[in-house]
C-alpha positions as CSV (number, residue, x, y, z in Angstrom):
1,X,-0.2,-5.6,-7.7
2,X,-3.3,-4.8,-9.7
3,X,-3.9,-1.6,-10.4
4,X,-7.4,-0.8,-9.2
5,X,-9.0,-2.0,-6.2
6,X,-12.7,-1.7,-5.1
7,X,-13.9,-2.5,-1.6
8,X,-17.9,-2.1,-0.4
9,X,-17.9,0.5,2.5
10,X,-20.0,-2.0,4.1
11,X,-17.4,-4.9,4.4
12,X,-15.5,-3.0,7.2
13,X,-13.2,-5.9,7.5
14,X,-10.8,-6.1,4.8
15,X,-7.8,-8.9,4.1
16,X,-5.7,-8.5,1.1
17,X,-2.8,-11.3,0.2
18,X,0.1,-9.4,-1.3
19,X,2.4,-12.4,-3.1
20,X,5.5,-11.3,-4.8
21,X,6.5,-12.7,-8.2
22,X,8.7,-10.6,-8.9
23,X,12.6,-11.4,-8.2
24,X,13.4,-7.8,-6.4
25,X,12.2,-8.0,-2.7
26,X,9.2,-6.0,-2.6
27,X,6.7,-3.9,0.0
28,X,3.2,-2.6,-0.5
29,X,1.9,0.0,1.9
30,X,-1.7,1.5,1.9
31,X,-1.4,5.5,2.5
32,X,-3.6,8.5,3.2
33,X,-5.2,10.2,-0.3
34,X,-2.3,11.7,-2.2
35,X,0.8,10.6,0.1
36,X,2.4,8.3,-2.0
37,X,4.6,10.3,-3.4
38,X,6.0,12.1,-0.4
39,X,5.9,8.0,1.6
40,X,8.2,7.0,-1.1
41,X,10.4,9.9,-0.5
42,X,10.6,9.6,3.0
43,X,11.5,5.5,2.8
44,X,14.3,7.0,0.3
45,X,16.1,9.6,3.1
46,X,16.1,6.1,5.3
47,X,19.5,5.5,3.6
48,X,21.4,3.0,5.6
49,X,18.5,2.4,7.8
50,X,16.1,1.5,5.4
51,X,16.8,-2.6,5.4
52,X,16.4,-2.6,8.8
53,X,13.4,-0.4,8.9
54,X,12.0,-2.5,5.5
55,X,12.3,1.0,3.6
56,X,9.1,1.8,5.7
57,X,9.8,5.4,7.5
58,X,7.8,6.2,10.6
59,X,5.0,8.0,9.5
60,X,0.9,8.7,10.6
61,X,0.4,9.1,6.7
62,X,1.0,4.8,6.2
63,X,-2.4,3.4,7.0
64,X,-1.8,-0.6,6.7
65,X,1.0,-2.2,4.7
66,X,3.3,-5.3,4.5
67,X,7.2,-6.0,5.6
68,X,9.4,-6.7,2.4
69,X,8.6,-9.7,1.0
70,X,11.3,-11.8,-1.2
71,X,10.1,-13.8,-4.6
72,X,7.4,-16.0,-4.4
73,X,6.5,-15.1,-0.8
74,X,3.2,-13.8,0.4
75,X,2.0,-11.2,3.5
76,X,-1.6,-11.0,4.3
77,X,-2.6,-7.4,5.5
78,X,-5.5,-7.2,7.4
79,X,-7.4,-3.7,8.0
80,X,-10.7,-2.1,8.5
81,X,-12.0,-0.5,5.5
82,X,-11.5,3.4,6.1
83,X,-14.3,5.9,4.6
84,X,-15.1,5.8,0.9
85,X,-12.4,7.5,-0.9
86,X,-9.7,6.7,-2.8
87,X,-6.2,5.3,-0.9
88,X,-3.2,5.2,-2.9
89,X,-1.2,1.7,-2.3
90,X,2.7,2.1,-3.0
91,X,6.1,0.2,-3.1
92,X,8.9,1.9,-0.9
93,X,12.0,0.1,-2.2
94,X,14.2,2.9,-3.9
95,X,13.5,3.4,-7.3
96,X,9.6,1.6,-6.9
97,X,7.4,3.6,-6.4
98,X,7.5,5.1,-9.8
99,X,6.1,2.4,-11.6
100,X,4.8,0.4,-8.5
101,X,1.7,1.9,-7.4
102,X,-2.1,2.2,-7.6
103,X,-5.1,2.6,-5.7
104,X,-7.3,1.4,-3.2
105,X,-11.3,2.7,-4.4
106,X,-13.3,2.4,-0.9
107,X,-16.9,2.5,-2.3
108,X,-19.6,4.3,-0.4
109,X,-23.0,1.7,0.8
110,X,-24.6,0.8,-2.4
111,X,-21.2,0.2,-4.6
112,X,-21.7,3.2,-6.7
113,X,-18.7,5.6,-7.1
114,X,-19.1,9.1,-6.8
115,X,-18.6,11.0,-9.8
């Protein structure tokens, strides 16, 4: 997925289309500012659970996110844009969410970021 993201605060409807080219099966879950890591840990500790569960642990701090997705298939999540901030965006498979991350920039009315 890219690595940036910017949303208008004022398009409270959002829709993103998550496709997988890669040949690993793949999630991407949206999380509250600066969960990632500890997500990721918690889809780890899932152990034998997690393909059943889609490596996605029952937590408040996932805000939206998609099932695993095999090569060349696609999920659309659908959300309402939450406040301007900064939402980090993560893949759970073990051993992921190292390298496959990023972030979600919700922009305040107006499009400027703060500073």
């Amino acid at each position: 997925p890219p690595r940036s993201t910017l949303f208008p605060y004022t398009t409270l409807f959002r829709s993103l289309t998550f496709v997988n080219n890669d040949f690993p099966p793949h999630n991407l879950l949206i999380v509250k500012p600066g969960t990632a890591d500890e997500v990721a840990t918690l889809a780890i500790l899932l152990a034998n659970d997690g393909f059943k569960k889609q490596w996605r642990p029952d937590t408040p701090k996932i805000l939206w996110g998609s099932t695993m997705i095999d090569y060349e298939q696609k999920s659309v999540i659908s959300f309402t844009a939450p406040a301007p901030g900064d939402y980090p965006y993560v893949c759970t498979f073990p051993g992921h969410a190292l390298l496959m991350r990023g972030m979600m920039h919700v922009l305040p009315k107006g499009g400027a970021k703060k500073k």
